[in-house]
C-alpha positions in Angstrom: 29.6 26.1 82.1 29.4 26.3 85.7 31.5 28.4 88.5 31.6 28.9 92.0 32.5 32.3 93.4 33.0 33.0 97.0 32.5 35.6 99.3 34.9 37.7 97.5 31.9 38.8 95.8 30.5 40.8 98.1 33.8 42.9 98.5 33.6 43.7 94.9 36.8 42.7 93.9 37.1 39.0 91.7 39.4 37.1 93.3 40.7 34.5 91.0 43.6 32.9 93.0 43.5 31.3 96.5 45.3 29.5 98.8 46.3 25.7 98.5 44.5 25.1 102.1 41.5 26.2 99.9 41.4 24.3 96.7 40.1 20.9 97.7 37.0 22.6 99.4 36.7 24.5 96.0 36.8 21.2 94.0 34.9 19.9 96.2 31.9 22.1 95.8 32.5 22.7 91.9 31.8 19.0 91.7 28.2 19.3 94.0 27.6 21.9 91.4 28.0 20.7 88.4 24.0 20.5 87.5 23.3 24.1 88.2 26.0 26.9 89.1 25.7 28.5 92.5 26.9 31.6 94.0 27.0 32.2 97.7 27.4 35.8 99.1 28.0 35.8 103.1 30.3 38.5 104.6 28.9 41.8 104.1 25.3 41.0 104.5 24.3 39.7 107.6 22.0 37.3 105.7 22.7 34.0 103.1 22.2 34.8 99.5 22.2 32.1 97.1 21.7 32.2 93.7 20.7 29.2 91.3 21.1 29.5 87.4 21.6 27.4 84.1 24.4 30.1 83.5 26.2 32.6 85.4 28.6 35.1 84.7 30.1 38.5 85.8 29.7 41.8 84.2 31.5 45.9 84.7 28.3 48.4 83.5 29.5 52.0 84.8 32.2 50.7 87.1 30.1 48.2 89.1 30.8 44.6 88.6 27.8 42.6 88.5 26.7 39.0 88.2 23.9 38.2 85.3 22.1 35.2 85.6 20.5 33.3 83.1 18.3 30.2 82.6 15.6 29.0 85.1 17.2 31.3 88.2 16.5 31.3 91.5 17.4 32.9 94.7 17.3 32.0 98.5 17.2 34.9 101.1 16.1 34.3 104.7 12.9 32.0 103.4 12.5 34.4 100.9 12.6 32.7 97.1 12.8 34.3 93.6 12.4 32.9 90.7 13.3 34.5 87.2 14.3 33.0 83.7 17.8 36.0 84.4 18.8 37.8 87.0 20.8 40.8 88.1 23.1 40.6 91.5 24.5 44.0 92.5 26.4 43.1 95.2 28.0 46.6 96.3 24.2 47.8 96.7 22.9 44.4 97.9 20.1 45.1 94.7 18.2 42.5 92.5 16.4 42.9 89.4 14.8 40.6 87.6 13.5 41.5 84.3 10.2 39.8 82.9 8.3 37.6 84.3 9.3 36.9 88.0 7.7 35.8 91.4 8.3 35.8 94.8 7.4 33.2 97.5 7.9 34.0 101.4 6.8 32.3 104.3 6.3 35.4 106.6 5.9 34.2 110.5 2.9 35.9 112.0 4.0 38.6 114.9 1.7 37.3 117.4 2.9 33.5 117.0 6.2 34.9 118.0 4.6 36.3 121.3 3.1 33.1 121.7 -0.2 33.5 120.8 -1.0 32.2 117.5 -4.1 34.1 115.7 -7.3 32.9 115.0 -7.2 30.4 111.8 -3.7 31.3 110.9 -1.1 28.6 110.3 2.4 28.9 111.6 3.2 31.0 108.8 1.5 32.9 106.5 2.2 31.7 102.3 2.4 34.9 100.4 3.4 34.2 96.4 4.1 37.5 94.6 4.0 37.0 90.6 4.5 40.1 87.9 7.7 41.7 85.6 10.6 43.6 86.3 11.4 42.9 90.1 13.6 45.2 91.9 14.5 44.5 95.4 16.5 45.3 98.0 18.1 42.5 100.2 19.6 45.4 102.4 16.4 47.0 103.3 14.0 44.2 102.6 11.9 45.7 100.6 11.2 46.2 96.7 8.5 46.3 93.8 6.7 44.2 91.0 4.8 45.9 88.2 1.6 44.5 86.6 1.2 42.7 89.6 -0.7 40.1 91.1 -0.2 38.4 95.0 -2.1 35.2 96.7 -2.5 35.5 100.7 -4.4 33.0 102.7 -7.0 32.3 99.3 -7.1 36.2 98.4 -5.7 37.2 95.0 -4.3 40.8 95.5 -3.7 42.9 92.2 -2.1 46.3 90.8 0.0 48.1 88.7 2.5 47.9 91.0 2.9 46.0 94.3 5.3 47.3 97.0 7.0 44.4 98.9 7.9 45.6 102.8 9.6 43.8 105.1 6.1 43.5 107.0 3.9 42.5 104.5 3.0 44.0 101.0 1.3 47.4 99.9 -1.0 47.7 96.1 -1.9 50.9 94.9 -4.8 51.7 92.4 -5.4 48.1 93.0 -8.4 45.2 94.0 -8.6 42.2 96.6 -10.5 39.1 95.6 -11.4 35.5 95.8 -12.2 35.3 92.3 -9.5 34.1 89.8 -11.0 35.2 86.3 -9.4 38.2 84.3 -12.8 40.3 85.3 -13.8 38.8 88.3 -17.4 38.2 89.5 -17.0 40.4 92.8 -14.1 42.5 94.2 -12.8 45.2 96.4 -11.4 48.0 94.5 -9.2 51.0 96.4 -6.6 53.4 96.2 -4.6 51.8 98.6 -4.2 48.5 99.8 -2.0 47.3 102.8 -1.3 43.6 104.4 0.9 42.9 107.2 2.1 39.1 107.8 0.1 39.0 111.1 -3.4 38.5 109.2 -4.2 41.9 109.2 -5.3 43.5 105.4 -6.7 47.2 105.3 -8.0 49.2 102.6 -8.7 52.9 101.7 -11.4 54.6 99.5 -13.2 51.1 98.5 -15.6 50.5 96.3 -17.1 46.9 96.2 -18.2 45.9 92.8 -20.1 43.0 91.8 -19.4 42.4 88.2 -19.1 45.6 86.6 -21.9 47.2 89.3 -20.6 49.3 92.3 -22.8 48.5 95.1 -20.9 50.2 97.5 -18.3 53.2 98.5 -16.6 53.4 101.9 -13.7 55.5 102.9 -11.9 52.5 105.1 -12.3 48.4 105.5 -10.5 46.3 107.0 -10.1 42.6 104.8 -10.0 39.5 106.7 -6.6 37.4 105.7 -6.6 35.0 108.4 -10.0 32.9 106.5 -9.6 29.1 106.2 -9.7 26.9 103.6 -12.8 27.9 101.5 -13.7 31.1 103.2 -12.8 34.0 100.7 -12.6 37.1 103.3 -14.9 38.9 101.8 -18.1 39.7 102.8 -21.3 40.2 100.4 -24.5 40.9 100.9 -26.6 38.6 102.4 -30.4 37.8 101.2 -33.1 35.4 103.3 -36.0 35.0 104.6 -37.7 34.4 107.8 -41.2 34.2 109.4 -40.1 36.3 112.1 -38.6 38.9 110.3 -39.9 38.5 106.2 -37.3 39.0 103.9 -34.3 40.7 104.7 -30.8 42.0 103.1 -28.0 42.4 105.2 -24.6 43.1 104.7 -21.4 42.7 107.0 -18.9 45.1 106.9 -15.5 45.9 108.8 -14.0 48.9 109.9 -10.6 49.8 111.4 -10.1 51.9 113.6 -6.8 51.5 114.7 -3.8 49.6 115.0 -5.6 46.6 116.8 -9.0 47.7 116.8 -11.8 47.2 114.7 -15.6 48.4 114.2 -17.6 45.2 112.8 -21.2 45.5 112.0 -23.9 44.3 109.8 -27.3 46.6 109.1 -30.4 44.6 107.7 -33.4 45.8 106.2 -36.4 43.4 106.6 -39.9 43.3 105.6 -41.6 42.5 108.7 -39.6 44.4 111.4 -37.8 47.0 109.3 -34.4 47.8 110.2 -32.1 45.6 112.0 -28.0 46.1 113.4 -25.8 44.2 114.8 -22.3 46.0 115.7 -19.4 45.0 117.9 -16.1 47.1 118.4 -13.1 44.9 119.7 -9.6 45.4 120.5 -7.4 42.0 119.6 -5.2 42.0 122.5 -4.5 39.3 124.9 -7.9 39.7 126.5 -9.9 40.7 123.8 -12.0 43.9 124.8 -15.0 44.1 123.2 -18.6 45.9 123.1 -22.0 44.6 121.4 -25.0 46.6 120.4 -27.4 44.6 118.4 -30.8 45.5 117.6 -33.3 42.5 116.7 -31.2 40.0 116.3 -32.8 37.0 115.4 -32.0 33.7 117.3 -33.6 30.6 117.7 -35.1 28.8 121.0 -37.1 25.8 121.5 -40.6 27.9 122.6 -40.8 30.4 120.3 -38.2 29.2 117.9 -37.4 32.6 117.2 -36.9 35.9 119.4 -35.6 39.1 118.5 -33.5 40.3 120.6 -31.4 43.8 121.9 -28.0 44.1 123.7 -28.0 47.4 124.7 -25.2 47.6 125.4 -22.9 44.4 126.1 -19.3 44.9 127.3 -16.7 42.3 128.0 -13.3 40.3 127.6 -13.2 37.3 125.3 -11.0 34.7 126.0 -9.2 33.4 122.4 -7.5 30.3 121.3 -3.6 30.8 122.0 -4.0 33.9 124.0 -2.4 32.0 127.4 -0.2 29.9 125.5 1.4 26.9 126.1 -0.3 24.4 127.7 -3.2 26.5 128.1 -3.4 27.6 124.2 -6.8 25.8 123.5 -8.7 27.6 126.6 -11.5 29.8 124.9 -14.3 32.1 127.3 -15.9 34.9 127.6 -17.1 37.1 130.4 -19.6 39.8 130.0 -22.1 42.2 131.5 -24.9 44.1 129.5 -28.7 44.6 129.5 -31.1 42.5 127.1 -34.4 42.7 126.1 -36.4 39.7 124.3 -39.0 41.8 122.1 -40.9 38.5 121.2 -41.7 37.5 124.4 -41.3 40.8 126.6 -38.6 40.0 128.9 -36.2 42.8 130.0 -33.5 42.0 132.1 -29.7 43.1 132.9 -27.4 39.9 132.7 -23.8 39.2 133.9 -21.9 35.7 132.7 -18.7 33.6 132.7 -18.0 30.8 130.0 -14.6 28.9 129.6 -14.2 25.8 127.4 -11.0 23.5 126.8 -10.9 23.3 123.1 -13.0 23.5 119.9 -14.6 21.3 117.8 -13.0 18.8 115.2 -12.4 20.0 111.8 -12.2 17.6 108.7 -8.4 16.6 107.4 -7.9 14.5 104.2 -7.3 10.9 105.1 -8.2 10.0 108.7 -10.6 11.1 111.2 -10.5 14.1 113.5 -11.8 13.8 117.4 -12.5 16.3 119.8 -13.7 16.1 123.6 -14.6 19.7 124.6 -15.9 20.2 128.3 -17.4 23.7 128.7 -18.8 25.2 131.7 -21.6 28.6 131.8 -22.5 30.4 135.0 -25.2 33.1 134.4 -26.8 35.6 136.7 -29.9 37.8 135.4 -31.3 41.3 137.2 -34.1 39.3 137.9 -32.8 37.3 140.3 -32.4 34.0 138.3 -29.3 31.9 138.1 -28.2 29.6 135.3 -25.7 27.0 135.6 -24.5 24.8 132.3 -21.6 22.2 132.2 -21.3 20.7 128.7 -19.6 17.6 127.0 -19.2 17.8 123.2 -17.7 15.2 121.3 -17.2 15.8 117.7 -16.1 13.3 114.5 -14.9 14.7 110.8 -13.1 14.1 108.1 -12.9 14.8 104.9 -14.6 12.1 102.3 -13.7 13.4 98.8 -11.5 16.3 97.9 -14.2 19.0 98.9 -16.6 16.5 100.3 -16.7 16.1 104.1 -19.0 14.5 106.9 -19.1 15.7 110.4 -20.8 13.8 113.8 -21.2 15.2 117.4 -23.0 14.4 120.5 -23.5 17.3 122.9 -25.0 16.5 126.8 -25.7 19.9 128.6 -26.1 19.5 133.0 -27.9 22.3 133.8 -29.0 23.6 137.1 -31.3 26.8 138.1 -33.6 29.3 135.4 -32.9 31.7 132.9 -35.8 34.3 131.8 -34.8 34.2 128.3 -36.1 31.9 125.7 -32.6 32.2 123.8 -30.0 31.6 126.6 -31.3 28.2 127.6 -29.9 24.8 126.4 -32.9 23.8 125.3 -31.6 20.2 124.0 -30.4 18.0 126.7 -29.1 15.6 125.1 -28.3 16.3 121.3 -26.8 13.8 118.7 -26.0 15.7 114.9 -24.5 15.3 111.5 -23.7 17.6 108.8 -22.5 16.5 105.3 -21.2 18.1 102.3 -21.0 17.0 99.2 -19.5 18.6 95.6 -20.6 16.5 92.6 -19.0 19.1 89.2 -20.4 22.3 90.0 -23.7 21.1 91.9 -23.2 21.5 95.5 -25.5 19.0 98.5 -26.0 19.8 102.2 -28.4 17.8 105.0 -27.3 18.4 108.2 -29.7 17.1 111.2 -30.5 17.4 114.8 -31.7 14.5 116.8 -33.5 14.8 120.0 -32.0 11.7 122.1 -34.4 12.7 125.2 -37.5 12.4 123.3 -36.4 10.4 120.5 -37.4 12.1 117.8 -35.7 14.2 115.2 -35.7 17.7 116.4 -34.1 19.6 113.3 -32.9 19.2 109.2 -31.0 21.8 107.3 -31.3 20.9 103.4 -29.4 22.3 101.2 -29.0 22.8 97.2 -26.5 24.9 95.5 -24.8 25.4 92.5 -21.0 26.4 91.8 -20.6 30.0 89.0 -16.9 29.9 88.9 -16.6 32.3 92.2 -20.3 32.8 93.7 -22.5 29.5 95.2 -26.2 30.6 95.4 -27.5 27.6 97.6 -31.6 27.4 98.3 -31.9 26.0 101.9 -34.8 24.8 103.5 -35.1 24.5 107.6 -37.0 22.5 108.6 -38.1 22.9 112.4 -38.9 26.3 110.5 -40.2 25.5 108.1 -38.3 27.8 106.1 -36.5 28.4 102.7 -33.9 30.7 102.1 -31.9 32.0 99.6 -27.7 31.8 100.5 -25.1 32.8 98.3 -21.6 32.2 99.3 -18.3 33.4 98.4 -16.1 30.2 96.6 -12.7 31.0 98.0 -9.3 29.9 96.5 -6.7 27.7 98.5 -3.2 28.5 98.5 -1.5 25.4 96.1 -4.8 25.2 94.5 -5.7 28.6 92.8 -2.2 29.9 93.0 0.3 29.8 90.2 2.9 26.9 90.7 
């Protein structure tokens, strides 16, 4: 049996009889919902409730009337859906409960898109799917709470005895964050508290990171990247390689908050050949995105030496982001900076002050055609030694994906450049550069070659070779560089994608 009630619903009073004027529209819709019933509540709330069920009825329990749903229900608020096999409408209190199993699916717009600027790897909207038993929420305040709990955001699986659902996003208490779907997973973040706002933004308190059933480490406060794309779990793990500048080395990235919009990230490395090595930057995400470097032999790559360890002490600045101007000017990207350097390798010391702006990014590979990209980018440079740089690149770039993870990616890069730089590190030192990376997944074996062809000289200038296999959440891959004739040891972090790993 099926039945449409109105709006008299929501006053709490049935209301059985109505006026001739209304019977055909009631016929009417009786008819469209003859399949499944439907109940539509829209006077008191300022918001659309609808409620989909196999059977509906209404109920008095302690002098409230309420309706009981039963049978594959579902119910549509504001983008927000729930799905139940019953339901429970309070509609005096503007209350739902769902008992058992139950999910909830929102599409949560991100604050900054609504400001116009749309964050860094975020989509329009940010997927979060909520899945647990006995769902109570709130319609009038927005807000309510799952037990045994579990949530997918952006490729992380969020879980907890009990997940607190906000207007702004979602809190788990006693709870972990991870990319890992098994019951125990290989690695996660464990912590008291757990908070995620729909702008990309996650944050954790007393953390402990634990890699199988091993704690390897305890921090008071991290903050957990959301906004990671396909494939790119958000969180960070210790990184192991090897070098012939620096030996062997372990490093490990971690993020701090320190306030609202601000965060401390930062990476220490201990390495056999030059001992200890930091990198950390403090940024503000803003418009113009404040920032300040201090890193400490970091390794980077020229043509003569092909490596040089370098310190930025400090280097202070404004970054330029994709979407910070808006429209038209949304895929502008720069930087401008001022800080001292020193090249330890070769002995150079110099203050430095530049400006970089370029008109878009890269292609990225999309399932069934190609992607192009034309990026022009400029670089002016001035050094405490009296030297100017000038660099005005073109980059074209090809990709697309070849396979369901496989993908292949071409670009040709010609740099104009004009003037000296005393650094080995901040010179374009290919002219003309044409390159190709490809990916390929064959069951859980994974295959990289990626190359770097010299166009000026004709000769191929670098290889990146790659071998890794796939343990359910963790990719150890054995590279080999070429040009450095080195082999390293890379173990990444096998995200989930939302529609993939997610329940249906």
């Amino acid at each position: 049996m099926s039945r449409f009630l109105g709006p008299a619903l929501l006053r709490g009073r049935p209301k059985f009889l109505a006026p001739a004027r209304y019977l055909r529209p009631i016929l009417v819709l009786a008819v469209v919902a003859c399949a499944c019933a439907q109940v539509c509540f829209a006077q008191q709330a300022p918001f659309d409730v609808n409620l989909e069920a196999k059977e509906i009825k209404r109920e008095f329990r302690n002098g409230r009337e309420l309706v009981v749903a039963s049978g594959d229900v579902k119910v549509t608020s504001d983008g927000t859906v729930f799905r139940a096999n019953s339901a429970e409408w309070d509609a005096e209190a503007q209350r739902l409960f769902l008992p058992g199993r139950a999910t909830i699916e929102s599409s949560l717009p991100s604050q900054m898109v609504s400001r116009g600027r749309r964050p860094r790897g975020l989509p329009e909207t940010i997927r979060v799917l909520i899945t647990g038993s006995d769902l109570e929420y709130s319609l009038q305040t927005r807000s309510g709470t799952v037990s045994n709990a579990s949530a997918w955001v952006q490729g992380l699986i969020f879980r907890g005895a009990q997940i607190s659902v906000q207007e702004k996003g979602f809190s788990v208490k006693d709870g972990l964050v991870t990319a890992c779907d098994l019951e125990q997973p290989h690695f996660a973040l464990r912590a008291k508290n757990i908070r995620v706002d729909p702008n990309g933004k996650g944050f954790a308190e007393n953390i402990s990171l634990t890699l199988g059933k091993t704690t390897l480490l305890r921090v008071n406060r991290a903050a957990i990247n959301v906004s990671g794309g396909p494939g790119s779990s958000g969180i960070e793990i210790p990184r192991l390689g090897r070098s012939h500048l620096s030996g062997y080395y372990l490093g490990w990235p971690l993020s701090y908050p320190l306030g609202l919009n601000t965060v401390l990230l930062m990476e220490p490395q201990l390495s056999t050949k030059v001992g200890f090595k930091a990198l950390a930057t403090v940024r503000r995400n803003t418009a113009f995105t404040p920032f300040v470097r201090w890193f400490y032999k970091e390794e980077l790559t020229g043509r003569r030496p092909k490596r040089v360890l370098v310190t930025r002490a400090p280097e202070a600045g404004f970054l330029l982001e994709k979407g910070a101007l808006g429209r038209p000017f949304d895929i502008l990207t720069g930087e401008a900076s001022i800080g001292w350097f020193k090249e330890r390798t070769t002995g150079v010391n110099s203050s430095r002050v530049g400006l970089s702006l370029f008109l878009g990014e890269p292609a990225r590979p999309t399932v069934g055609r190609w992607r192009f990209a034309v990026v022009p980018g400029v670089r002016a440079v001035h050094y405490g030694t009296g030297d100017d740089y000038r660099d005005l690149s073109l980059a074209l770039t090809a990709a697309r994906m070849i396979g369901r993870r496989d993908w292949l990616k071409l670009g040709f890069v010609k740099h104009f450049t004009a003037g000296r730089t005393p650094f080995v590190f901040d010179e374009a030192y290919l002219p003309v550069e044409l390159s190709q990376e490809l990916q390929i997944y064959r069951g859980n074996y994974s295959f990289e070659i990626s190359t770097r062809y010299d166009v000026e000289r004709r000769q191929l200038f670098d290889v990146r070779l790659g071998l890794g296999k796939v343990f359910h959440c963790l990719e150890p891959r054995l590279v080999w560089r070429g040009r450095l004739r080195e082999l390293a040891l890379e173990v990444r972090v096998v995200g989930l994608q939302m529609g993939s790993g997610a329940p249906d």
